[in-house]
C-alpha positions, 0 to 999 in steps of 0.5 A: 108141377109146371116142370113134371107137365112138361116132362109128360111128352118126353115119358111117353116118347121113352115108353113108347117109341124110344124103348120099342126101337131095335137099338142098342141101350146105350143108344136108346140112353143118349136119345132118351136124355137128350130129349130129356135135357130138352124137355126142361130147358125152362129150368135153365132159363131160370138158372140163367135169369132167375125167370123161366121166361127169359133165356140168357144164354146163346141163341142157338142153343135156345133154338136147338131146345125149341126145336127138340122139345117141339120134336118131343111134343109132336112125336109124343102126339103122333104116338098116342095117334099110333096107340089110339088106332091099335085099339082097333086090332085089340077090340077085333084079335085081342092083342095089341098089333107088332109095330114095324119099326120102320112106322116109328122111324117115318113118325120120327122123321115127320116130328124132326121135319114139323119141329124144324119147319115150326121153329123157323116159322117162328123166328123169321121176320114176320110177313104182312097181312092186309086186313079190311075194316069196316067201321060203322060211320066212320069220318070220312077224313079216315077212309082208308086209313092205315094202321100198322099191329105190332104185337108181342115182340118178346125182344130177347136172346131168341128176337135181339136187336139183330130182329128187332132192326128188321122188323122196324125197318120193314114196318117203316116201310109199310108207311102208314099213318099210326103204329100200334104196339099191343104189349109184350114188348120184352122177355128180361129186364131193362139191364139185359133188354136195353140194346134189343129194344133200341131200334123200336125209337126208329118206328116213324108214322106220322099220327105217332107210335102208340103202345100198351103194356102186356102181361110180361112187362109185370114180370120184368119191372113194369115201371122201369119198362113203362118209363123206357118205352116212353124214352124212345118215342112211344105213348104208353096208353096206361088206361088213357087215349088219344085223338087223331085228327083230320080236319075236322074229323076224329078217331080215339086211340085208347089202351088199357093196362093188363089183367096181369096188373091185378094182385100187383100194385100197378094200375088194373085195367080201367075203360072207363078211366081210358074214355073219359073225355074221349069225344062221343062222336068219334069212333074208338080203336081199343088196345087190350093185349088179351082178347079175354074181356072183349064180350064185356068191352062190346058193351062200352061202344067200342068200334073195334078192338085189337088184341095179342097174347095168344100168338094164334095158338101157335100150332093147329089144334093147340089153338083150341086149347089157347081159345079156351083159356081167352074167352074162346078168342084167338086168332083172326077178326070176330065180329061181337055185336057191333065191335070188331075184335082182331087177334093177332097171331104176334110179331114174335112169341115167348122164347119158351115154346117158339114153334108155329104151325099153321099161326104163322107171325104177321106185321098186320096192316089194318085199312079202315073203310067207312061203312053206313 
């Protein structure tokens, strides 16, 4: 089924743009499988690793399927558009309005342009994004602390270690106080992933390198990630905290484990076991890599929130949809009642659909302010 859906797109591509142009068949045969081809590259993910979310074949060949299955998608968008505005000559003369084949060729140039603009956006290293905090009696040893997001790395054939050594590099060179990792470090197992995820035991911040698990770590040996993570420097918050301290002052780094631990025997996710003995006064920063919950953790006091897992919705408009599937959070700061939820839009994203438009990626450095 999960296949048959993907193949949508590329049937309506077929129907209605590919069988009306005035091209020779076997022409219209070769573009139409091609695309075809494209249309179930996740099939070959599984043939190649026994998992749709972990390609095992060359990265170029990984980024030419997103980037015709993203030209797929986009040019199917666009010719639905096109039908949806014939209708109005077929309410008013009866009849559907003939085409010019240039419309179809102008629709396909934009889809080819979006696809590989889109691609490239989502493979580059990411840029930094400054954000503001506002954090209701904060301590005054923490004004102006910075934190540094990272957040679904999906460190794989499409982000190797190649990215992953430029990503460290540039956020070492941010300098701030704490980093945070908010899950979804991987895509493959540990025997695949162990030269990609290296660079990670580089990250250097003098309050330490925090870290959560996201829902891909179950599908790839949670335990044996988990352990790994934890080899190269980073404190896995499986449903603990941590305090930093200032002086006198404190703040609570807590984390959580994932809502894909459910149905699983590994730990669900636990915020009470994650603040028990977390002193009162100080105020929380919870990691929870999905924003779904965060209506529910408002009520537990929590000061702020930061989350990942949606990638920002990836493409304007798609991200209505990905709003819908995670409590209608997605992208961005939102304020629910006296906590602050940042989403972020992720450091990388799934190898499977690796296109951004308009939800470019970010290194996020988040700046605490105290406020009254």
């Amino acid at each position: 089924m999960f296949h048959l859906v993907l193949g949508l797109p590329w049937l309506v591509v077929v129907i209605r743009f590919i069988l009306p142009l005035p091209w020779i068949w076997p022409a219209k045969a070769m573009l139409a499988g091609v695309l075809l081809i494209a249309s179930q590259h996740l099939v070959f993910n599984r043939i190649s690793s026994g998992s749709i979310f972990a390609p095992e074949y060359p990265r170029p060949l990984i980024v030419a399927f997103n980037f015709l299955f993203g030209a797929t998608v986009l040019l199917a968008v666009f010719q639905i558009a096109l039908d949806l505005l014939s209708l109005i000559p077929l309410l008013l003369n009866g009849h559907f309005p003939v085409v010019p084949p240039v419309v179809r060729y102008v629709m396909g140039t934009v889809a080819i342009l979006l696809a590989a603009v889109g691609v490239a956006q989502a493979v580059r290293i990411p840029p930094l994004k400054n954000v503001d905090i506002a954090i209701k009696d904060l301590p005054e040893a923490f004004d102006g602390y910075r934190l540094l997001q990272l957040t679904d790395l999906h460190l794989s054939r499409l982000f190797p270690v190649s990215w992953a050594e430029a990503v460290v590099k540039k956020a070492n060179e941010l300098k701030t106080d704490l980093i945070v990792v908010t899950g979804d470090f991987i895509d493959g197992h540990l025997e695949r992933r162990r030269a990609d995820v290296a660079p990670l035991a580089q990250l250097q911040a003098p309050d330490g390198i925090f870290a959560i698990p996201g829902n891909h770590e179950y599908y790839f040996g949670y335990d044996d990630w988990i352990a790994h993570d934890t080899s190269l420097g980073i404190h896995m918050l499986t449903n603990e905290h941590a305090v930093i301290e200032r002086g006198g002052d404190r703040i609570v780094i807590a984390g959580v484990t994932d809502l894909a631990a459910f149905g699983r025997k590994m730990p669900n996710p636990d915020l009470t076991a994650a603040l028990e003995g977390a002193p009162a006064e100080a105020p929380v920063i919870l990691l929870d890599h999905q924003p779904r919950m965060a209506a529910e953790t408002a009520k537990r006091g929590i000061a702020l929130q930061l989350s990942g897992h949606t990638h920002g919705g990836m493409v304007l408009g798609l991200d209505r949809l990905v709003a819908r599937a995670n409590g209608g959070f997605v992208s961005g700061l939102y304020e629910i009642g006296d906590m602050q939820l940042y989403v972020n839009n992720g450091t990388g994203l799934w190898p499977g659909f690796a296109l951004r438009l308009g939800r470019p990626s970010e290194l996020t450095v988040f700046t605490l302010r105290r406020r009254s």
